[in-house]
C-alpha positions as semicolon CSV with decimal commas, in nm:
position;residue;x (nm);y (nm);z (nm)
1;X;1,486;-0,572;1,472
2;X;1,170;-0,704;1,280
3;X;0,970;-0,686;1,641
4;X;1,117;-0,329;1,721
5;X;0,945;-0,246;1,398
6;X;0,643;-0,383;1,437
7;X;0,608;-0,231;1,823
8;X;0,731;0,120;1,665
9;X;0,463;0,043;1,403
10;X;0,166;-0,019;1,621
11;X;0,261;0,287;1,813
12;X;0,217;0,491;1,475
13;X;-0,086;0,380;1,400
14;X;-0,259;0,382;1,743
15;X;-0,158;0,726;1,821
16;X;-0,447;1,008;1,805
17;X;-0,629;0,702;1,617
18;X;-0,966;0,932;1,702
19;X;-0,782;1,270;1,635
20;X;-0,983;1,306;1,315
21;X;-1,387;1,329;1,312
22;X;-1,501;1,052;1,055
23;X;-1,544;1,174;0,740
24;X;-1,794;1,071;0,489
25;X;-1,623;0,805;0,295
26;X;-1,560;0,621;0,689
27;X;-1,933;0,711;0,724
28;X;-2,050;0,482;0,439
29;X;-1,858;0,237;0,553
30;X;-1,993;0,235;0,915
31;X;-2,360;0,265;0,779
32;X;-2,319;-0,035;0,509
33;X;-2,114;-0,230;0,751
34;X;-2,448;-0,180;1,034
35;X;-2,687;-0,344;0,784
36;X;-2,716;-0,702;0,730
37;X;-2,502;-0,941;0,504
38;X;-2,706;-0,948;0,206
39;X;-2,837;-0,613;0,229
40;X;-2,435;-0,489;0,274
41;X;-2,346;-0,668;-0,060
42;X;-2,613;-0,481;-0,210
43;X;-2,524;-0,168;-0,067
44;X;-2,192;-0,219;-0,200
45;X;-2,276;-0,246;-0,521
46;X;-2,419;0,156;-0,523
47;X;-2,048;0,214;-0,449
48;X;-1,738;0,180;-0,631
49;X;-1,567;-0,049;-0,466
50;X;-1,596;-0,480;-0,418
51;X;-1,735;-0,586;-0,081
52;X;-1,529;-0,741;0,072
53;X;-1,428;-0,458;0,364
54;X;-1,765;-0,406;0,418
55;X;-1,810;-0,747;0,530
56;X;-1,521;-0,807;0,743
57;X;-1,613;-0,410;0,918
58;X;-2,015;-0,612;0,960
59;X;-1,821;-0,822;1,210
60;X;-1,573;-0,582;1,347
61;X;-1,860;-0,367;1,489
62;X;-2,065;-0,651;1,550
63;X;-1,772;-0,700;1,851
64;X;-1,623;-0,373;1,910
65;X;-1,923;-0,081;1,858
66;X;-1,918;0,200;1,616
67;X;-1,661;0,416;1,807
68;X;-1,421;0,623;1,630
69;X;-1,166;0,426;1,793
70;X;-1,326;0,104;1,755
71;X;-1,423;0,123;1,374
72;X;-1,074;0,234;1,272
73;X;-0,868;-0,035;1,492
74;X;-0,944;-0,273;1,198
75;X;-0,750;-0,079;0,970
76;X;-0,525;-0,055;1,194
77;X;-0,462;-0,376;1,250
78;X;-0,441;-0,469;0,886
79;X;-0,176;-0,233;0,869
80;X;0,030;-0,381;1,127
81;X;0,022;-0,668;0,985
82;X;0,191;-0,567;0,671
83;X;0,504;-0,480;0,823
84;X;0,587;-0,820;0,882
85;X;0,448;-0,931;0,548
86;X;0,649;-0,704;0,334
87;X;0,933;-0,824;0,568
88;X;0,894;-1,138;0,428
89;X;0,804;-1,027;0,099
90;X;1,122;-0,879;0,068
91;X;1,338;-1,128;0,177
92;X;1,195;-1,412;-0,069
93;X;1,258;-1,166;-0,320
94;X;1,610;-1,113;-0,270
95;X;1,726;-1,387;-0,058
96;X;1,810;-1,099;0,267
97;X;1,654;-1,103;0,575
98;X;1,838;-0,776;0,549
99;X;1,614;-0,624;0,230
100;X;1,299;-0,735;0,468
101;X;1,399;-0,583;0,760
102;X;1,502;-0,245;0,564
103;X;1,128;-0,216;0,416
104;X;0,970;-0,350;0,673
105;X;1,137;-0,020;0,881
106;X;1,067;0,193;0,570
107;X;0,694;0,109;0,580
108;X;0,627;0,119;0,959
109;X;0,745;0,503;0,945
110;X;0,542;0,567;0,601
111;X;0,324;0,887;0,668
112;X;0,132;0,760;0,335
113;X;0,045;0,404;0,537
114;X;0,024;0,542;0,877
115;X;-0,251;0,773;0,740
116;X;-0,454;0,474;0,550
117;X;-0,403;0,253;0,834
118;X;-0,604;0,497;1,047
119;X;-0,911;0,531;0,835
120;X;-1,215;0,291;0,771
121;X;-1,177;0,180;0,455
122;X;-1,042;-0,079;0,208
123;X;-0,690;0,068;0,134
124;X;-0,430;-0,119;0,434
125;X;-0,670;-0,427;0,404
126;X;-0,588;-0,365;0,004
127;X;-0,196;-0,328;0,023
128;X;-0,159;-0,628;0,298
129;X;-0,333;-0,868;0,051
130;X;-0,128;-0,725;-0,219
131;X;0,169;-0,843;-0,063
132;X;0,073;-1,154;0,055
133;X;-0,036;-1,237;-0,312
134;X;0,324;-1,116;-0,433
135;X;0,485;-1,357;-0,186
136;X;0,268;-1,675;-0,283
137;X;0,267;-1,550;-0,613
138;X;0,707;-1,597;-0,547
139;X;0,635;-1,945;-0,354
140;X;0,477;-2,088;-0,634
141;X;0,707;-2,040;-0,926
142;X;0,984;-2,104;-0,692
143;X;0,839;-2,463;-0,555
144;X;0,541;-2,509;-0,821
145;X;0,340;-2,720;-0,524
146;X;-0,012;-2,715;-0,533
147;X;-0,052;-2,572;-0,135
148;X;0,145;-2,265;-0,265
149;X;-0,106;-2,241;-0,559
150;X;-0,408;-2,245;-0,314
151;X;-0,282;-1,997;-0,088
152;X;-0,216;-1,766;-0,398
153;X;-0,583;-1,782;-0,510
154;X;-0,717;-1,670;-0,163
155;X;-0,538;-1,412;-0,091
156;X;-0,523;-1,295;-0,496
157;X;-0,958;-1,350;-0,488
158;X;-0,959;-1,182;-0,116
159;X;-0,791;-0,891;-0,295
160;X;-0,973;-0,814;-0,623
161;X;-1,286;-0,832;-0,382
162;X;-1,155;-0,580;-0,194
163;X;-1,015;-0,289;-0,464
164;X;-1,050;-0,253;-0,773
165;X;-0,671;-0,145;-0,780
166;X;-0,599;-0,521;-0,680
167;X;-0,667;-0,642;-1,039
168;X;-0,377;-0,438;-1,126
169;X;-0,159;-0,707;-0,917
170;X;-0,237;-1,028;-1,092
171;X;-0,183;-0,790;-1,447
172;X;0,161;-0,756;-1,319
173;X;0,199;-1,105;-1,227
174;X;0,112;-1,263;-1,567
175;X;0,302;-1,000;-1,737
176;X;0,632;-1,123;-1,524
177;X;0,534;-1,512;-1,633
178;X;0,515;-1,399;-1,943
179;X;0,856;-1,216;-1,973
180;X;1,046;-1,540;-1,792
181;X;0,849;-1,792;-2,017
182;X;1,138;-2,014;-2,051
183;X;1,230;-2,060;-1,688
184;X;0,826;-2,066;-1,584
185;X;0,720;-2,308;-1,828
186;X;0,723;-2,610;-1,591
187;X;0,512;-2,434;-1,376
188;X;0,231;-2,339;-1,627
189;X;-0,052;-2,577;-1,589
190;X;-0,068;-2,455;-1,214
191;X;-0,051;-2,092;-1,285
192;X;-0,316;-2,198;-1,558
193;X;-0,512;-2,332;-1,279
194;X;-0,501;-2,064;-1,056
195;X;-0,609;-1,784;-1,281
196;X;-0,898;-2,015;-1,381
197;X;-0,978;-2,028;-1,002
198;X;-0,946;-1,643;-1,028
199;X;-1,155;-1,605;-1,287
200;X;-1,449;-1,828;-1,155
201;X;-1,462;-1,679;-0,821
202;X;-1,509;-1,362;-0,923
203;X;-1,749;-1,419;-1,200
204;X;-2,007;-1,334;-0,974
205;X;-1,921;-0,965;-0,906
206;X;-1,832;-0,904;-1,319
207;X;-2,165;-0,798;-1,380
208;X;-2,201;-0,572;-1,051
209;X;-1,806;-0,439;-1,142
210;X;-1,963;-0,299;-1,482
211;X;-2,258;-0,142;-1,314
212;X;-1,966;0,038;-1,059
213;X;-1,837;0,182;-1,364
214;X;-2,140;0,395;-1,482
215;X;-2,173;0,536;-1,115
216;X;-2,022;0,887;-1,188
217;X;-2,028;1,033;-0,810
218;X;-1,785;0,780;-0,722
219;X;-1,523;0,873;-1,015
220;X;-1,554;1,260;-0,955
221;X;-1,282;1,381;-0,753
222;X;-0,999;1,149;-0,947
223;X;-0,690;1,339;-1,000
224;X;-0,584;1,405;-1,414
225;X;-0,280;1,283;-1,561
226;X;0,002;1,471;-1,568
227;X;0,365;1,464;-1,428
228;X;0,253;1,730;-1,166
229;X;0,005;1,438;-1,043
230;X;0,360;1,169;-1,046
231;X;0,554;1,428;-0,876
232;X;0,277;1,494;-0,615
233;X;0,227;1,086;-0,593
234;X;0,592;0,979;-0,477
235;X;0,588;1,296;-0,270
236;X;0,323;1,116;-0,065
237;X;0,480;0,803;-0,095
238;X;0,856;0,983;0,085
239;X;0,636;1,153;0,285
240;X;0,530;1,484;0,201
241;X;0,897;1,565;0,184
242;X;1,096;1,668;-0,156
243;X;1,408;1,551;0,004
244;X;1,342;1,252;0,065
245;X;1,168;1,175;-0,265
246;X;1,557;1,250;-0,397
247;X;1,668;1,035;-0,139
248;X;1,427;0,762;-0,221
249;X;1,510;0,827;-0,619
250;X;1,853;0,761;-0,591
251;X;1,809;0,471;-0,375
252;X;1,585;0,315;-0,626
253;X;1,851;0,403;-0,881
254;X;2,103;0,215;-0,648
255;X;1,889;-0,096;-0,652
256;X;1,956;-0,099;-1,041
257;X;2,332;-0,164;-0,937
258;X;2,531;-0,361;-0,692
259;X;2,872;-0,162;-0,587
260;X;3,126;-0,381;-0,374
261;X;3,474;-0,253;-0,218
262;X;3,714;-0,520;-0,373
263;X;4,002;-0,324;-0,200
264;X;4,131;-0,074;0,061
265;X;4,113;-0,022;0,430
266;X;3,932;0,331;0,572
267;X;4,186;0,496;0,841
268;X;4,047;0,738;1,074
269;X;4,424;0,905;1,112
270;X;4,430;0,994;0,734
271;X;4,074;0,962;0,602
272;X;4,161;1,132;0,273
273;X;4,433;0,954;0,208
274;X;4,316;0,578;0,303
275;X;4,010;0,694;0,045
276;X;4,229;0,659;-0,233
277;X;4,318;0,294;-0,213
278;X;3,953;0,201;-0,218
279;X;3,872;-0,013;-0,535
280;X;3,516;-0,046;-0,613
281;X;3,344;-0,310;-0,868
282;X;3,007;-0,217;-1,016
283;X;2,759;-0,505;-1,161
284;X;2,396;-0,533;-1,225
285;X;2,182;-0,658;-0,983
286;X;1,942;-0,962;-1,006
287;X;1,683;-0,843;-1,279
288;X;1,340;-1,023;-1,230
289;X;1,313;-0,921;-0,900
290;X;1,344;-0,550;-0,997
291;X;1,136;-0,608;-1,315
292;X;0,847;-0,719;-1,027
293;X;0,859;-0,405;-0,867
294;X;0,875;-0,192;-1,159
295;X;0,583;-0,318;-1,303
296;X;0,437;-0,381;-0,972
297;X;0,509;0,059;-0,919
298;X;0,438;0,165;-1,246
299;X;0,199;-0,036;-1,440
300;X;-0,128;0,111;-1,207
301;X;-0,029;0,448;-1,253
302;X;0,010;0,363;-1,635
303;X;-0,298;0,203;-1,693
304;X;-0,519;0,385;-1,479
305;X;-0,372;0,768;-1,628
306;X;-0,357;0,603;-2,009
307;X;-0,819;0,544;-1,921
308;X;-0,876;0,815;-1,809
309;X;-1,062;0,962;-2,073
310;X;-1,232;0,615;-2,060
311;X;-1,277;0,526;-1,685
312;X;-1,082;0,807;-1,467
313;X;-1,028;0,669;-1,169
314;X;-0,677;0,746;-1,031
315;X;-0,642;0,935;-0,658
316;X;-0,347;0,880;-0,489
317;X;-0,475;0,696;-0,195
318;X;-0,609;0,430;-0,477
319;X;-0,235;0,396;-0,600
320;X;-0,121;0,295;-0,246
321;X;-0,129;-0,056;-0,408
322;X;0,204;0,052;-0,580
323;X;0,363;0,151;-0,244
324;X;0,520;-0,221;-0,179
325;X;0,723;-0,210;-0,477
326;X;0,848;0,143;-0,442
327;X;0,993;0,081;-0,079
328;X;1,095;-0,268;-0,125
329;X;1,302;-0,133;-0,430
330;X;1,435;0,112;-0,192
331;X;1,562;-0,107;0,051
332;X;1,717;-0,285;-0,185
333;X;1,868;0,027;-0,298
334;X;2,018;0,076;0,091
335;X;2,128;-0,239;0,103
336;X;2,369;-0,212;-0,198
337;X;2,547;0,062;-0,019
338;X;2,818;-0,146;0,036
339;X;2,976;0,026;0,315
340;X;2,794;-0,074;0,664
341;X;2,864;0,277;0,866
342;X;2,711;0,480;0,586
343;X;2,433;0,239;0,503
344;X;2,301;0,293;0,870
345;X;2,357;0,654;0,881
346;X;2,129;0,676;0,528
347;X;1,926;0,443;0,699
348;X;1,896;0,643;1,028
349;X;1,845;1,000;0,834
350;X;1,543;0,855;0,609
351;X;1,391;0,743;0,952
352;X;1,451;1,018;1,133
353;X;1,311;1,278;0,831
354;X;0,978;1,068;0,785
355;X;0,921;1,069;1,184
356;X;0,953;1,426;1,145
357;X;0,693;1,492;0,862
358;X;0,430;1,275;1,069
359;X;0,452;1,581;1,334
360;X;0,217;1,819;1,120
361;X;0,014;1,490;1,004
362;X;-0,094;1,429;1,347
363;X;-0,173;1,767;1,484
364;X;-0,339;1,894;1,143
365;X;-0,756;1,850;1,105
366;X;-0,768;1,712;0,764
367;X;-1,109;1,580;0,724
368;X;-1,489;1,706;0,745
369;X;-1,582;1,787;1,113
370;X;-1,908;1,617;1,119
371;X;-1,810;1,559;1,485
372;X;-1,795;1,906;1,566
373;X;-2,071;1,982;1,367
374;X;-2,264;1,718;1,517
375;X;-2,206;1,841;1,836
376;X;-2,286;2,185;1,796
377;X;-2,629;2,084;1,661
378;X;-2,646;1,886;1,974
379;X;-2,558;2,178;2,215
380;X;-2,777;2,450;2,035
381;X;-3,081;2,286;1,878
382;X;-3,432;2,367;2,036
383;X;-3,734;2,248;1,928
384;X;-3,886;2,387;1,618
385;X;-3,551;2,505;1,465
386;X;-3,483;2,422;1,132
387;X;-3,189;2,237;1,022
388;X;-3,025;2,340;0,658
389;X;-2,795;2,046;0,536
390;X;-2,653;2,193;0,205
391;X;-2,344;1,975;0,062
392;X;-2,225;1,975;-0,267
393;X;-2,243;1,581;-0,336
394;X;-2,589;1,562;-0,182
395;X;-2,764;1,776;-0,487
C-alpha cells in the first residue's frame, strides 16, 4: 500500500507542476539561489527566513536550469519524500504499520502539501525535516544510543536552518521530556547533549535571526489572531472543505478513545436485529503519543498568535509545520474504528472528497502572472517605449 501511495503521491505533485507563473516569493528564491555561496548566505539574511533552502536550490539549478519545472522539482521531491517518512513516523508512534500507512495516504492526497510541494520555497523541505526530527527524536528516548542522538541533531539543526517555524519542534520536544520526567530520566545526559549540539550549531545565525526580526516587509501580510484565522487554518489543512474538517474533527476526537466490539456477530439477513447484540468497550488510548501531537498541532499556532503584538508572524503556509500531527492524529482516529468495513469506507470517502477539492486547485491561477506579463512585454515592446513597474511592496 505504502508504494501505491507514494506513486499516487508523485503523480500529485508532478501534475501541472508549471501551471502557475512563479510568483515573487519563488523569484527570490531563484535569484538568491543564482548567486554564489557566500553571497546567498548574505542574501538570506535581508530575508526572513534561515538559509538553508537557498543553498540546497544553489545546487539544484546548478544541475537542472532555472525552469519553472526544474526549480520546483526540488520541492517536489522533498515532498515525496515525506510520505514515507510520516509513514514511519507514525508507526513508531503507535506501534501500527497500519497508523503509517493511514497518514501516509492522508498526506499524499493533502491539497495543503500538494500545493507547498509545488512551489520554490522552504515549506515541504520544512515539514519533511520536521518529521524526521520527531522520529529520531522517538528513537532516542526509546533506545537512548548515541547514533540515534546524532541523527536527531542533523536533521533537528537542518531544520531550524531552514524555518523559523522549526524551532517550534524542538519547544515541543523538551516540553514532552519534561512532562514524562520520570520515565526519561535515564536518558537525560544525551538529550542534554543534543540540545547543547543544537544550541552551538546554530549560534552562528542568532545574531543574523535578530536582525530578521526588525525586517518589517517580511512580517506584513501575517494573518491576526482570531478563531476566524483557526477555522480558516484546519480548513486548509482538510482541504478547503468544511466537511471534511468535521470529518477530520471527529476523527481526532476518536484518537482520544479506543472502542472495541467485545461481542456480537453483524448478519446481513437481519441487520437491525444482529445490531443489537453488539457489545462495545470504550478505554483511553495511549496518552504520550497523543500529548506529541497536540503540542506538536497546537503549540505554533499558540505561540506564534499569543506574539503577535510582539513579532506577528503567523500565515498559514508557515503553520504547515503543525500539519504532521494533525493527520497522524487522524489516522489514529480511523484506525480506532474498530469495525474493518466501515473503517475503509471512512477511509475511502476522506480520499475520495480531498481528490475532489484538488480539481479547482489545479485549474485555478492563483499567483502573480509575471509570466504572462513578461511575455506581453516581450511581444509588444519597441524601442523607446517606456516601461512603468508600479507594485505596492516595491515603494
Amino acid at each position: 500500500m505504502l508504494g501505491l501511495t507514494i506513486l499516487a503521491g508523485a503523480f500529485l505533485r508532478w501534475y501541472r507542476l508549471d501551471f502557475q507563473s512563479v510568483w515573487l516569493d519563488e523569484a527570490y528564491s531563484i535569484r538568491v539561489a543564482l548567486l554564489s555561496l557566500p553571497d546567498a548566505t548574505k542574501a538570506a539574511q535581508l530575508d526572513v527566513h534561515p538559509p538553508l533552502s537557498y543553498i540546497l536550490l544553489h545546487f539544484w539549478v546548478g544541475l537542472f536550469g532555472t525552469t519553472e519545472i526544474a526549480v520546483r522539482s526540488l520541492s517536489v521531491l522533498m515532498g515525496l519524500l515525506t510520505i514515507p517518512a510520516i509513514y514511519a513516523l507514525g508507526r513508531a508512534l503507535y506501534d501500527s504499520s497500519e497508523v503509517g500507512a493511514l497518514a501516509s495516504l492522508l498526506l499524499a492526497v493533502s491539497y495543503f502539501h500538494i500545493r507547498y510541494s509545488q512551489e520554490t520555497r522552504a515549506y515541504s523541505l520544512m515539514v519533511l525535516l520536521a518529521i524526521l526530527s520527531m522520529f529520531w527524536y522517538l528513537q532516542l528516548l526509546a533506545k537512548g544510543r548515541a547514533k540515534y542522538g546524532f541523527l536527531y541533531s542533523v536533521t533537528t539543526v537542518l531544520l531550524t536552518y531552514t524555518h523559523y517555524y522549526g524551532l517550534f519542534v524542538p519547544l515541543v520536544q523538551n516540553l514532552v521530556f519534561a512532562l514524562y520526567w520520570k520515565r526519561n530520566k535515564p536518558r537525560l545526559k544525551l538529550w542534554l547533549a543534543t540540545q547543547l549540539i543544537l544550541g552551538l550549531v546554530y549560534l552562528p545565525w542568532v545574531t543574523s535571526t535578530f536582525q530578521q526580526t526588525s525586517l518589517k516587509h517580511g512580517i506584513s501580510h501575517y494573518v491576526p489572531a482570531s478563531f476566524g484565522t483557526l477555522v480558516s487554518l484546519f480548513t486548509e489543512f482538510s482541504n478547503r472543505r468544511m466537511s471534511l474538517l468535521w470529518g477530520f474533527g471527529i476523527l481526532v476526537l476518536i484518537e482520544l478513545f479506543s472502542i472495541t466490539k467485545t461481542g456480537g456477530s453483524f448478519n446481513w439477513k437481519e441487520p437491525l436485529q444482529s445490531l443489537e447484540t453488539f457489545s462495545w468497550r470504550l478505554s483511553l488510548s495511549r496518552l504520550q503519543p497523543t500529548i506529541l501531537l497536540g503540542l506538536w498541532l497546537v503549540v505554533p499556532i499558540v505561540v506564534s498568535f499569543a506574539l503577535e503584538g510582539i513579532l506577528p508572524t503567523f500565515t498559514y503556509k508557515n503553520a504547515i509545520v503543525s500539519l504532521p500531527g494533525f493527520l497522524i492524529l487522524a489516522a489514529r482516529g480511523l484506525k480506532n474504528i474498530d469495525l474493518p468495513a466501515i473503517r475503509w469506507v471512512v477511509v475511502i470517502g476522506l480520499v475520495v472528497l480531498a481528490l475532489r477539492s484538488l480539481g479547482p486547485y489545479y485549474r485555478t491561477v492563483a499567483t502573480e502572472q509575471w509570466r504572462d506579463a513578461t511575455m506581453f512585454v516581450e511581444r509588444n515592446y519597441k524601442p523607446g517605449d517606456l516601461i512603468l513597474f508600479d507594485v505596492g511592496y516595491t515603494r
